[in-house]
TORPA-4810 file (N, C-alpha, C, O; in nm, 3 decimals):
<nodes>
NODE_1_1.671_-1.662_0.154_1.608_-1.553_0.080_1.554_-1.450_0.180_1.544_-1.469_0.301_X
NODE_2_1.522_-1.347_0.119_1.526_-1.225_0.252_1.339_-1.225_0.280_1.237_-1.242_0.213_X
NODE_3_1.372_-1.201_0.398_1.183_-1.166_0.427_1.125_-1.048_0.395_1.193_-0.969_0.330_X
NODE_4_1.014_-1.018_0.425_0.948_-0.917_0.402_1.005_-0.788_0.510_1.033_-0.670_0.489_X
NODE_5_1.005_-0.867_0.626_1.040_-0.769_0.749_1.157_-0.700_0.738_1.183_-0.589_0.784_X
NODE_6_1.279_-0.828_0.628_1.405_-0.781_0.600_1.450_-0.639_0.496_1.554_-0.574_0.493_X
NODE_7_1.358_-0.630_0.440_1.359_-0.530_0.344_1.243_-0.488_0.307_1.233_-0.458_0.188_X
NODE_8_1.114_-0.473_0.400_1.048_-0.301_0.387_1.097_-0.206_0.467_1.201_-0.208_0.533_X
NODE_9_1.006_-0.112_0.455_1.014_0.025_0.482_0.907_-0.009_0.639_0.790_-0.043_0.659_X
NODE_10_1.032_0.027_0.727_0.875_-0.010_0.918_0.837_0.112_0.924_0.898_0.203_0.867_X
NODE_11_0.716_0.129_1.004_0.683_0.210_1.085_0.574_0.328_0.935_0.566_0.450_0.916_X
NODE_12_0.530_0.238_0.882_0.448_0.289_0.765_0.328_0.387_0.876_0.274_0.361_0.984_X
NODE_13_0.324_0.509_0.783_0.195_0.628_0.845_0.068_0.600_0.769_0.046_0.590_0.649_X
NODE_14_-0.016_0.590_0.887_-0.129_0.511_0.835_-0.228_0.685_0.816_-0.204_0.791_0.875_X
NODE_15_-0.342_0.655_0.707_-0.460_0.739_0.761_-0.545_0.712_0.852_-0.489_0.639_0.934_X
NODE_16_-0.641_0.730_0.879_-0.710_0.689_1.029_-0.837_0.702_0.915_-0.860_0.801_0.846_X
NODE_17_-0.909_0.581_0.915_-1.067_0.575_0.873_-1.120_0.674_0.856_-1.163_0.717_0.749_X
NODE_18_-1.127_0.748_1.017_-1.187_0.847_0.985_-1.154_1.045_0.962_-1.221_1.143_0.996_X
NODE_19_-1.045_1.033_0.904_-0.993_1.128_0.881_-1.042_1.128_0.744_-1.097_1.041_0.677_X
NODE_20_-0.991_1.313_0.704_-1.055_1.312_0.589_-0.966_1.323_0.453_-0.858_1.382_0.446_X
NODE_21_-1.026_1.261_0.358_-0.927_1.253_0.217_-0.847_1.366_0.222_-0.728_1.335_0.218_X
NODE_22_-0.874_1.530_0.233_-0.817_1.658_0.223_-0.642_1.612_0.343_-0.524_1.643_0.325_X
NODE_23_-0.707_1.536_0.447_-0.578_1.503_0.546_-0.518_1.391_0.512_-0.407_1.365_0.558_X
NODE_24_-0.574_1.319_0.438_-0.478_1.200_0.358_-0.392_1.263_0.288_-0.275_1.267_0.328_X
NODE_25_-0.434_1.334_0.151_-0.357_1.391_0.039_-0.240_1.446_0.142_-0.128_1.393_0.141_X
NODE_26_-0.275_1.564_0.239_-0.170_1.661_0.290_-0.051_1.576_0.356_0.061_1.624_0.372_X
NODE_27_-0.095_1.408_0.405_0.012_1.311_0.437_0.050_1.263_0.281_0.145_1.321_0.230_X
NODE_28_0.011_1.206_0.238_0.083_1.198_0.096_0.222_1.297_0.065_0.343_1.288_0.042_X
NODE_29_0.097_1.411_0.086_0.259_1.522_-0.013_0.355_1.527_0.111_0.473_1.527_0.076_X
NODE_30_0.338_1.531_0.234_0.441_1.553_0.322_0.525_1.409_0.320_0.638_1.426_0.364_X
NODE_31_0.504_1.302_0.289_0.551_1.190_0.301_0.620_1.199_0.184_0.725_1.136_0.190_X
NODE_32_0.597_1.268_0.051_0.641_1.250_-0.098_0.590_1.075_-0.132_0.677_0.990_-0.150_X
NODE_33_0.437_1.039_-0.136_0.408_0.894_-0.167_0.282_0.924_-0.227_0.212_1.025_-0.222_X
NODE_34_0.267_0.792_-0.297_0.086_0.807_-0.361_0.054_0.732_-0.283_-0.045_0.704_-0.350_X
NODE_35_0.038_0.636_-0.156_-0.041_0.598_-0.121_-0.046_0.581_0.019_0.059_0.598_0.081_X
NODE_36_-0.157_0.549_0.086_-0.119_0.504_0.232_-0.193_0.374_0.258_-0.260_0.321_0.170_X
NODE_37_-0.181_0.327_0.371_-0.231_0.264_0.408_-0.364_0.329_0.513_-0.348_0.426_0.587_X
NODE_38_-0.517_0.236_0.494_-0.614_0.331_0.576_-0.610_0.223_0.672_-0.617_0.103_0.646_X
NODE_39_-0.595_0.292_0.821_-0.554_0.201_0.950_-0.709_0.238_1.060_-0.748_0.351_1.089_X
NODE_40_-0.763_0.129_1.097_-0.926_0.171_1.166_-0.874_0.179_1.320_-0.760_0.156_1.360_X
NODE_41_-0.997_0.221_1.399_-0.962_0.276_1.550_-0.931_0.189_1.590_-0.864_0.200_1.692_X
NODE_42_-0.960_0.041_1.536_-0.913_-0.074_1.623_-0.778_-0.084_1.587_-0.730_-0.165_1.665_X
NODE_43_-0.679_-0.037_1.499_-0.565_0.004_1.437_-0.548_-0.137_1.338_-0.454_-0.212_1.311_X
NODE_44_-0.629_-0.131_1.316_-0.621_-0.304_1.153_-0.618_-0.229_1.039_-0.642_-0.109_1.024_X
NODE_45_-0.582_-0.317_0.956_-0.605_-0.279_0.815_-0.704_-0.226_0.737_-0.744_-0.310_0.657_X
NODE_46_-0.763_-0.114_0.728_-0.861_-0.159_0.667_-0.880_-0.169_0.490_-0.976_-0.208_0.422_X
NODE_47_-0.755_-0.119_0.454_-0.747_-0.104_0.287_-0.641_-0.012_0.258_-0.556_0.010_0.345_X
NODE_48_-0.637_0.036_0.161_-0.545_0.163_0.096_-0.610_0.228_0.021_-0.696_0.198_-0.062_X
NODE_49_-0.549_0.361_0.065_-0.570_0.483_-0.063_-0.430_0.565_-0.146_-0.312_0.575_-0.113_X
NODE_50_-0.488_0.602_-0.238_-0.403_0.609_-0.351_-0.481_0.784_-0.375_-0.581_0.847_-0.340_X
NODE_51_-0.325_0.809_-0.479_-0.347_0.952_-0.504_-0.492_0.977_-0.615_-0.577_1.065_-0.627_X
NODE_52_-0.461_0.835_-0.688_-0.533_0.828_-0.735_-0.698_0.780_-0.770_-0.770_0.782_-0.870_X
NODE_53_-0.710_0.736_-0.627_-0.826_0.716_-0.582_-0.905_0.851_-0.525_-1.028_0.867_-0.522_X
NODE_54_-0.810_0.939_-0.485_-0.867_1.098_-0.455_-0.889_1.142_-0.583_-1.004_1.181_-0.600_X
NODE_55_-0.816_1.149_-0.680_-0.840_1.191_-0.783_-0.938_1.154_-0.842_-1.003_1.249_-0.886_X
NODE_56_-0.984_1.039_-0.867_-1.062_0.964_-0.953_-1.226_0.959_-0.901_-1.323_0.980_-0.974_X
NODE_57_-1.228_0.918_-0.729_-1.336_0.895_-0.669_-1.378_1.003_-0.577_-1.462_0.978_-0.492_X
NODE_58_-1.325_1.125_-0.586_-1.360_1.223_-0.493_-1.329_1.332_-0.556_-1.404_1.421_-0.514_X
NODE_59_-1.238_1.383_-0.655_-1.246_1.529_-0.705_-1.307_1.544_-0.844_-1.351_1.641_-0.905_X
NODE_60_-1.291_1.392_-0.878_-1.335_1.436_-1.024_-1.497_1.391_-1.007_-1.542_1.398_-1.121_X
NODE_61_-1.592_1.353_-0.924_-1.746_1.397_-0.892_-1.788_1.443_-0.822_-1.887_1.409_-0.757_X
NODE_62_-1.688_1.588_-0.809_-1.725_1.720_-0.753_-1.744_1.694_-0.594_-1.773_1.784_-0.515_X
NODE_63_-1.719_1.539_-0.553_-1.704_1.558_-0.390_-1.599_1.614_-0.280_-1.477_1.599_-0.275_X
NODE_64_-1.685_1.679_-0.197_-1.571_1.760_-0.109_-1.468_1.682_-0.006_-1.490_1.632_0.104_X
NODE_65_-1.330_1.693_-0.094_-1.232_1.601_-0.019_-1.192_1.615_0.168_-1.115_1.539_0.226_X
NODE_66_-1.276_1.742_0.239_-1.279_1.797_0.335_-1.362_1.700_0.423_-1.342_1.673_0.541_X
NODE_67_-1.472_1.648_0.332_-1.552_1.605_0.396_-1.619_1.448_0.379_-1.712_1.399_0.443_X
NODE_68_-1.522_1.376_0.249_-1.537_1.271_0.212_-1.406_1.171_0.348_-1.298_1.228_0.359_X
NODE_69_-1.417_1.088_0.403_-1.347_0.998_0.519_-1.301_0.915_0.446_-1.364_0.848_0.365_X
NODE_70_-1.157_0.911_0.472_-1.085_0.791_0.408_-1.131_0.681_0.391_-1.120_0.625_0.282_X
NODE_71_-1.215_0.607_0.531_-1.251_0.503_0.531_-1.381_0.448_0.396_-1.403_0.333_0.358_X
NODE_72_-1.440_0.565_0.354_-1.512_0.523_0.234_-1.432_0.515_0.114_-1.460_0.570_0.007_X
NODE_73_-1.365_0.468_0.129_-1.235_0.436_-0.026_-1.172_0.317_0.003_-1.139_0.230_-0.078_X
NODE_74_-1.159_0.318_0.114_-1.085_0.140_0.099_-1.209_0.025_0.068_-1.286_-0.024_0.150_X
NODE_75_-1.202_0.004_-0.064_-1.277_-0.080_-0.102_-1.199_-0.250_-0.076_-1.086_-0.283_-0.110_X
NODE_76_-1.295_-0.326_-0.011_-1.285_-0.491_-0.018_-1.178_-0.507_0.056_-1.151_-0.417_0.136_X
NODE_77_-1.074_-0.650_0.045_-0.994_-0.675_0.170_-0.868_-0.680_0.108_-0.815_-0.777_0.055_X
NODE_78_-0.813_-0.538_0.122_-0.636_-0.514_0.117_-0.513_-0.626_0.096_-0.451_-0.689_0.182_X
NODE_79_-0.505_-0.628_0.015_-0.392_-0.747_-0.064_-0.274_-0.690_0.048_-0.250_-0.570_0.061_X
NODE_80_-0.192_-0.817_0.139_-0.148_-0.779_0.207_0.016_-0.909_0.172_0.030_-0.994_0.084_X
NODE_81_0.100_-0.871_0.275_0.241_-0.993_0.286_0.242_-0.999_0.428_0.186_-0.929_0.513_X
NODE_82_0.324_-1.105_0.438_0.315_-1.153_0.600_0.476_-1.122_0.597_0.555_-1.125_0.502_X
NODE_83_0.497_-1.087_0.746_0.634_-1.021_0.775_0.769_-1.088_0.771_0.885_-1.046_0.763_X
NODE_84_0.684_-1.266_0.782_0.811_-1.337_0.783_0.808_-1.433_0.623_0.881_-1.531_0.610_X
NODE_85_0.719_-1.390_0.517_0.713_-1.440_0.348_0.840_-1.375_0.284_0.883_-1.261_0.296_X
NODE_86_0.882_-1.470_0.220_0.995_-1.461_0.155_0.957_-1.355_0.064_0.840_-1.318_0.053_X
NODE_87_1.097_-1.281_-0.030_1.115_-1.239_-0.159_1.043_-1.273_-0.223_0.952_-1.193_-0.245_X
NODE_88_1.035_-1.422_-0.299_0.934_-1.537_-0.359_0.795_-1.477_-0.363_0.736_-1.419_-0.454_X
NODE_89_0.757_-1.512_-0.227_0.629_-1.491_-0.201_0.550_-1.321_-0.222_0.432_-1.288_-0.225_X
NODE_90_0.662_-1.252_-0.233_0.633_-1.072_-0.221_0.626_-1.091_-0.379_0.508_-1.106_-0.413_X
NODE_91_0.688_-1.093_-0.455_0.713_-1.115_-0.616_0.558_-1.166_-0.694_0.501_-1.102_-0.783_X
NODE_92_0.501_-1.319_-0.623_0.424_-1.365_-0.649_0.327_-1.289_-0.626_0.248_-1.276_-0.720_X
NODE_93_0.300_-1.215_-0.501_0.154_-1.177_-0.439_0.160_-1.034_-0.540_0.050_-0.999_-0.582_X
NODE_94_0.264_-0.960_-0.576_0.252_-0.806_-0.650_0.235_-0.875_-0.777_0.146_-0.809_-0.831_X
NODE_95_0.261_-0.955_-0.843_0.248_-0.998_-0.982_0.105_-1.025_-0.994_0.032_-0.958_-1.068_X
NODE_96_0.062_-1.129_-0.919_-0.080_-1.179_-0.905_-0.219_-1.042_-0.875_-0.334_-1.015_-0.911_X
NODE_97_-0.127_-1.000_-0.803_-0.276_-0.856_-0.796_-0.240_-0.734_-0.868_-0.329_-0.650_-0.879_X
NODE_98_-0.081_-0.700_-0.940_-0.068_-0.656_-0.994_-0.063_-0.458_-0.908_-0.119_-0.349_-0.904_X
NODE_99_0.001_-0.503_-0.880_0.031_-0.383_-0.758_0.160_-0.375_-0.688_0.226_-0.475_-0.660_X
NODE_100_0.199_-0.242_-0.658_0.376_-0.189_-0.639_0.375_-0.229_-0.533_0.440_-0.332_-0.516_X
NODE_101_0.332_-0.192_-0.457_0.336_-0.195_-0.258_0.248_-0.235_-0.202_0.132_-0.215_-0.240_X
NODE_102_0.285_-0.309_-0.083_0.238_-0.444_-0.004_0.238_-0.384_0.156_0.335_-0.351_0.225_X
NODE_103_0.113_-0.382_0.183_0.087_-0.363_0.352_0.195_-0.475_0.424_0.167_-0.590_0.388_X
NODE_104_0.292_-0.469_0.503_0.311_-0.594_0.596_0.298_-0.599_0.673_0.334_-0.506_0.744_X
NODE_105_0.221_-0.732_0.738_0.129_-0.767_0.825_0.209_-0.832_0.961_0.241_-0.947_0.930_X
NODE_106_0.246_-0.807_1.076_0.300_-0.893_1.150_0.140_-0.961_1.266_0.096_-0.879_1.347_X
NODE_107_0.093_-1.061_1.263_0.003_-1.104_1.324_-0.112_-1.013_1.250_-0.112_-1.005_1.127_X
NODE_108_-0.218_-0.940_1.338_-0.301_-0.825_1.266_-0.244_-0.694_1.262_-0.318_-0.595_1.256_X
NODE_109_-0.105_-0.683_1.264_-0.047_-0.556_1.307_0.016_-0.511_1.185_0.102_-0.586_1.138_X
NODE_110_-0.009_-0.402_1.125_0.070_-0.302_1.047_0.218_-0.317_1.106_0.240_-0.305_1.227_X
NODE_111_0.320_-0.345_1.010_0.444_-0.314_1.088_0.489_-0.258_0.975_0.602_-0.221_1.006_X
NODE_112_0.461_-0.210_0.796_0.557_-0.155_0.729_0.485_-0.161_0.593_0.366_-0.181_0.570_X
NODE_113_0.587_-0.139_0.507_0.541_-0.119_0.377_0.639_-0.196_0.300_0.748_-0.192_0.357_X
NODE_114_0.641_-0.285_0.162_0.732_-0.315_0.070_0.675_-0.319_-0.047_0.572_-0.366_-0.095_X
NODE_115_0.849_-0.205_-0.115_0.749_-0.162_-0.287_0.875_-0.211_-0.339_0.987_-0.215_-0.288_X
NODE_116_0.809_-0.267_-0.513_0.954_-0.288_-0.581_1.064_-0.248_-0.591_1.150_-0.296_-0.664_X
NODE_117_1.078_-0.156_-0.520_1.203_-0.097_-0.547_1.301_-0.151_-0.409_1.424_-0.139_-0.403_X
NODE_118_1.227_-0.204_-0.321_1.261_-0.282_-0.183_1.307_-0.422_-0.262_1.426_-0.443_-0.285_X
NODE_119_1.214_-0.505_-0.297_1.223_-0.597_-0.349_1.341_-0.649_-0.456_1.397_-0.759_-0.463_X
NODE_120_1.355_-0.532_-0.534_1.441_-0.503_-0.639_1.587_-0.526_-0.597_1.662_-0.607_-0.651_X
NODE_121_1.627_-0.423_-0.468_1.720_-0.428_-0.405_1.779_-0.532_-0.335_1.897_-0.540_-0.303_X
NODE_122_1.673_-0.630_-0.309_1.732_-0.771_-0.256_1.712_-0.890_-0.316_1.717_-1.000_-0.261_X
NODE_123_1.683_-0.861_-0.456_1.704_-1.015_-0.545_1.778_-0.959_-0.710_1.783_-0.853_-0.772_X
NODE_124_1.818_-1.074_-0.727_1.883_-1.036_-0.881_1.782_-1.018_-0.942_1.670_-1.053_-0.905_X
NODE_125_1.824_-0.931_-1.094_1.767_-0.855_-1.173_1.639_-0.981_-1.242_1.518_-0.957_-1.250_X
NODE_126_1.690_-1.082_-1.275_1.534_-1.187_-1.363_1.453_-1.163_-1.300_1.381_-1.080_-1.356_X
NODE_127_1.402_-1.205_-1.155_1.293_-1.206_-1.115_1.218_-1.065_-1.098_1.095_-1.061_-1.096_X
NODE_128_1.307_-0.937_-1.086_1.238_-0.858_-1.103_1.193_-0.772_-1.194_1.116_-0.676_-1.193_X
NODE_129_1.283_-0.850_-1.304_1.224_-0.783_-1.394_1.068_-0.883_-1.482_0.993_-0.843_-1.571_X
NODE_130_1.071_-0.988_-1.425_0.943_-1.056_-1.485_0.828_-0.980_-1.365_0.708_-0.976_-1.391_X
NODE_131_0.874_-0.933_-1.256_0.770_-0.883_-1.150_0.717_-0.790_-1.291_0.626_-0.823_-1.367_X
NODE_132_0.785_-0.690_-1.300_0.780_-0.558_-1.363_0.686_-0.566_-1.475_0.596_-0.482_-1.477_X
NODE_133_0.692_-0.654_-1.568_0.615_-0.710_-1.678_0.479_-0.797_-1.652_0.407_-0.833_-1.744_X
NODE_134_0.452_-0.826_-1.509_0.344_-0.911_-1.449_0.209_-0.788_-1.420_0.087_-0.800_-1.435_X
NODE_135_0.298_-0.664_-1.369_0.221_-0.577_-1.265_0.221_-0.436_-1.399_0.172_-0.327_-1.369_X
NODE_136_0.268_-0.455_-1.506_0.257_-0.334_-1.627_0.146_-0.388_-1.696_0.104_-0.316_-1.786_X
NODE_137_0.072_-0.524_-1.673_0.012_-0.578_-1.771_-0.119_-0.505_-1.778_-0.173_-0.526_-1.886_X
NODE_138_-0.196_-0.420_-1.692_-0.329_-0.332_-1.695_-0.316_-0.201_-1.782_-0.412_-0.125_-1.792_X
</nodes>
């Protein structure tokens, strides 16, 4: 069965903690993605942001996205996959937290990204389509 390493996306663009939401979004739209990964000076994980976490937690209570830091949005500890976890295991961990895309982790190291549509591409259609129905359930 294929690994994680086998079919994400490497070399994922991180935000930097302390950069600011206004320079997240502008990587977003240049990337064409809703989300990134927020990567700290020590270059770890420290969470993700979403388009919709700008939206939700910074424009819509009038805070200035110029001046709000990524790093205050990655809330708690980033649902992550390990580089060498199977298909299986990617299926299980997005079903269970209910989420498209998966930081992958090689040791403490960012090495990539895998979203269903990765996943999709390297297993037959059942399992992903029960993913699909696991992670629609919110």
């Amino acid at each position: 069965m294929a690994t994680a390493r086998e079919i994400m996306t490497p070399d994922a663009t991180c935000v930097g903690e302390d950069e600011s939401v206004a320079t997240a979004a502008q990587k977003m739209a240049d990337l064409n993605v809703g989300s990134l990964p927020i990567c700290g000076n020590d270059n770890r994980l420290k969470g993700m942001l979403t388009d919709r976490d700008i939206v939700v937690k910074v424009l819509a209570k009038g805070r200035d996205p110029q001046q709000v830091k990524a790093g205050e949005l990655g809330q708690g500890k980033p649902v992550t996959i390990g580089a060498d976890d199977d298909a299986e295991e990617i299926l299980k961990t997005m079903g269970s937290h209910q989420v498209r895309r998966l930081p992958v982790i090689d040791g403490q190291s960012l090495v990539g990204m895998v979203a269903v549509a990765d996943v999709a591409r390297a297993l037959p259609d059942k399992p992903v389509g029960a993913l699909l129905d696991a992670i629609s359930e919110k």
